[in-house]
C-alpha positions in Angstrom: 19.3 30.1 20.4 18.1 26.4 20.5 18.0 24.5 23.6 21.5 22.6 23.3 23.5 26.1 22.9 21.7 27.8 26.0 21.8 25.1 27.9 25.5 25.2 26.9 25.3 28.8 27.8 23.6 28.3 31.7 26.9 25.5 32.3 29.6 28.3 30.7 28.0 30.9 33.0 27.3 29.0 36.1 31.1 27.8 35.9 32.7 31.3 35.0 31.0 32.5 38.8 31.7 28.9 40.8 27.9 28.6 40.6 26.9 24.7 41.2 24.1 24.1 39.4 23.5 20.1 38.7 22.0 19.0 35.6 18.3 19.9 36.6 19.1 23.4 37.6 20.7 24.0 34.5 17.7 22.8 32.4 15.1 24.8 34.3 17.6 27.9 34.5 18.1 27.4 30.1 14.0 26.9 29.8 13.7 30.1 31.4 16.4 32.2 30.0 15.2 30.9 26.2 11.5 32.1 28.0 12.8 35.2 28.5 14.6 35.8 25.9 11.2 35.6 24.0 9.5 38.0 25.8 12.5 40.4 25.3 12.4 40.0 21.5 8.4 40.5 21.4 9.1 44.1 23.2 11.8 44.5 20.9 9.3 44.0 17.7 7.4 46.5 19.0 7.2 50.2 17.1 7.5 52.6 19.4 8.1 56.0 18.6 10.4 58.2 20.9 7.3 60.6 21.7 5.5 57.8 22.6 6.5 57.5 26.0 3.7 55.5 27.9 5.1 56.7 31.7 7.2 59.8 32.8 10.6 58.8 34.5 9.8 58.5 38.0 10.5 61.2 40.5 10.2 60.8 44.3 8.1 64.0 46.3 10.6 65.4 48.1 10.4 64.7 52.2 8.2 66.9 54.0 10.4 69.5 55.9 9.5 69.0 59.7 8.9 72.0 62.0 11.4 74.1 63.1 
């Protein structure tokens, strides 16, 4: 996505939710979507295997049961 068609992208959105953004806003908020888009498509590059699961899926400790 070049910077004309997010930019393009940032006004279609901001406008489909009422969302005033003047022309600044709508730069900065383009320059960081294309940013982020970036990083997403690094990750996405990466080979991971499914066993390769760097973290287990968090689980809270259950709450301490409190004397009866």
């Amino acid at each position: 996505m070049d910077d004309t068609e997010a930019l393009a992208f940032v006004k279609a959105a901001a406008k489909a939710v009422s969302l005033p953004l003047d022309e600044a806003q709508a730069q900065r908020v383009a320059v960081h979507m294309q940013r982020t888009s970036l990083m997403a498509a690094q990750l996405d590059a990466f080979s991971m295997h499914v066993d390769m699961e760097p973290a287990e899926v968090y689980s809270p400790a259950p709450f301490p049961k409190k004397p009866a």
